[in-house]
C-alpha positions as CSV (number, residue, x, y, z in Angstrom):
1,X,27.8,120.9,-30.9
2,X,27.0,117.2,-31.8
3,X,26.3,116.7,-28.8
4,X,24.1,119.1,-28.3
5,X,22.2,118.2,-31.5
6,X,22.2,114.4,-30.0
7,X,20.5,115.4,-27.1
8,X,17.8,117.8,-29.2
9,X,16.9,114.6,-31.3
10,X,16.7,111.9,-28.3
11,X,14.3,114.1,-26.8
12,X,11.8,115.0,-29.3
13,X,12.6,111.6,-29.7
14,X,11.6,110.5,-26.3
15,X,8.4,113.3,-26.5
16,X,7.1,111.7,-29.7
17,X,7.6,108.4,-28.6
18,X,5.9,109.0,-25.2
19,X,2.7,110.5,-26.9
20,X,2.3,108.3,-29.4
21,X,2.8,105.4,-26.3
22,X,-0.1,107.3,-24.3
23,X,-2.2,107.3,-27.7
24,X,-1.9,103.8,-28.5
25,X,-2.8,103.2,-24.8
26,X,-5.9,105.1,-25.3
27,X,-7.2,102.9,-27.6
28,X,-6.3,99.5,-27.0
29,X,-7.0,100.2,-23.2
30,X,-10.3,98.3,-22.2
31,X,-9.9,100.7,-19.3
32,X,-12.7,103.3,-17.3
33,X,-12.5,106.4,-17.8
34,X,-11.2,107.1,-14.2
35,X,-8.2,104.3,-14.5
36,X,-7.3,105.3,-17.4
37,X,-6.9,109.1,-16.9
38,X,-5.0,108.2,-13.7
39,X,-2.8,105.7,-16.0
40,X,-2.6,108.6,-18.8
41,X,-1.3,110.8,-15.8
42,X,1.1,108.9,-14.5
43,X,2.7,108.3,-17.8
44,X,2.8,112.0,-18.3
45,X,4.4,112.6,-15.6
46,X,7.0,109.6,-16.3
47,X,7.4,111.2,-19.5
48,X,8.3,114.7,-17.8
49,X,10.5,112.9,-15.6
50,X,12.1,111.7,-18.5
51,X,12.3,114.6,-20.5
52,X,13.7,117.0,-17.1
53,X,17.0,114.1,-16.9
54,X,17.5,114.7,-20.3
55,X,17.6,118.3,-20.1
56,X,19.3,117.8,-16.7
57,X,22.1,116.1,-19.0
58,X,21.9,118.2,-22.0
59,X,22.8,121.2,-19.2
60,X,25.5,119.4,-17.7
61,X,27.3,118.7,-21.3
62,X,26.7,121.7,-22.1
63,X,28.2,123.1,-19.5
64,X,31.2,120.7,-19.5
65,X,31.7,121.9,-23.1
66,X,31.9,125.4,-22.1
67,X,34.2,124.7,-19.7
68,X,36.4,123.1,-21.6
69,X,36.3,125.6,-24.7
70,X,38.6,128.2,-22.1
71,X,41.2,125.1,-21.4
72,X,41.6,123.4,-25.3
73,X,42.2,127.1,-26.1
74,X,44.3,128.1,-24.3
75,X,46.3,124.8,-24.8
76,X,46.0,125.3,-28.6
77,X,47.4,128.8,-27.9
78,X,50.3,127.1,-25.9
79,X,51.1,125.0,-28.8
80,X,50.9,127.6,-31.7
81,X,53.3,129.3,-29.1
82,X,55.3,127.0,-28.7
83,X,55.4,126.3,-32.7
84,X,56.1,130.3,-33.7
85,X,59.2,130.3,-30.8
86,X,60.3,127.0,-32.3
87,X,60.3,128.6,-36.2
88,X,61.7,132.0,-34.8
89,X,64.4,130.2,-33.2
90,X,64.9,127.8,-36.3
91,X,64.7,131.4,-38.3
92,X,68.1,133.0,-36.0
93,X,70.0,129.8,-36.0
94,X,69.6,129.8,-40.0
95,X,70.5,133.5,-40.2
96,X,73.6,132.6,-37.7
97,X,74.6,129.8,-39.9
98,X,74.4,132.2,-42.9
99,X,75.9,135.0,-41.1
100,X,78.8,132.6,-40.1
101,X,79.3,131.4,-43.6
102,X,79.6,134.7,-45.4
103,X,82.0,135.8,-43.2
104,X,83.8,132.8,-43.1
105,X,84.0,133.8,-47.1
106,X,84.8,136.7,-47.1
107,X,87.9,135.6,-44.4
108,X,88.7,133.3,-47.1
109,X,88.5,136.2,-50.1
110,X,90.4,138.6,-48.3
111,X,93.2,136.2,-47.2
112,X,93.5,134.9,-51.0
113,X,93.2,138.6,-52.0
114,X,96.1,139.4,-49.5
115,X,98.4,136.3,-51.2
116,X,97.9,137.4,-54.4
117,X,99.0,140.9,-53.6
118,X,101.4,139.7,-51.8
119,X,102.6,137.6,-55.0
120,X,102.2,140.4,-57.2
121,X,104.8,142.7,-55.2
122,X,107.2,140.0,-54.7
123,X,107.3,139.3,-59.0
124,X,106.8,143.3,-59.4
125,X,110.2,143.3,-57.0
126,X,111.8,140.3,-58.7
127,X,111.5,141.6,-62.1
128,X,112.2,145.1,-61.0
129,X,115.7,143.2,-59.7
130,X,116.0,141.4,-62.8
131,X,115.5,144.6,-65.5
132,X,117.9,146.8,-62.8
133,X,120.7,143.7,-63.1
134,X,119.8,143.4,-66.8
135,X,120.2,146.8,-67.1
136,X,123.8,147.0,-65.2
137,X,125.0,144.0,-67.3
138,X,123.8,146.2,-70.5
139,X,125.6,149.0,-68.7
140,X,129.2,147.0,-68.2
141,X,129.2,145.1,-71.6
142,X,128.4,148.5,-73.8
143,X,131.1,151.5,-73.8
144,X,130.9,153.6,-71.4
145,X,128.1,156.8,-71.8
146,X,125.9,155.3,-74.5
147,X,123.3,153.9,-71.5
């Protein structure tokens, strides 16, 4: 779009610049009237010369431009693309990692859980054992029928 502006101002630049030129040369020109409307014409039609390059130019930049709007999109898409599939995948590997941990956990919770059951019958059985052979020592040491 700069560009674009750029060109706008060079050529009313070059317009003004050519009138006021053909002006000037009206009269400081110690010139007849037939020399210098052929001079005045010639310089005119420099002047259009001029002005049809630069508009010649301002077209093909212009149309560069537009040419390259389709591409840098379409590469900007590609990289936002590329950018989402890169967080999505950064999103699954992070809810794999998590995943991976809580399970790992709860392996770990349920494994203690089981080894402290585990403990808890084994004392339940040993002092089960102990109370029976307390209770048969009671039994053998007290006369017989009063436990």
């Amino acid at each position: 779009m700069d560009t674009i502006q750029e060109n706008k101002g060079n050529m009313k630049a070059v317009i003004i610049a050519g009138a006021v030129g053909a002006a000037i040369a009206l009269l400081l020109a110690p010139k007849s009237g037939r020399k210098l409307r052929s001079d005045l014409g010639e310089t005119v039609q420099n002047l259009q010369t001029k002005v049809a390059d630069l508009m010649e130019q301002a077209k093909t930049k212009t149309s560069e431009t537009l040419h390259m709007i389709p591409e840098k999109g379409s590469m900007l898409m590609d990289k936002a693309s590329k950018v989402v599939d890169g967080a999505a995948e950064s999103a699954r590997n992070a809810t794999e990692s998590v995943t991976q941990s809580v399970h790992s956990a709860a392996d770990k919770v349920a494994d203690s859980a089981n080894k402290a059951a585990d403990k808890v019958k084994e004392t339940t059985r040993n002092t089960m054992d102990d109370a029976k052979s307390s209770l048969d020592n009671v039994k053998q040491l007290s006369p017989a029928g009063k436990y």
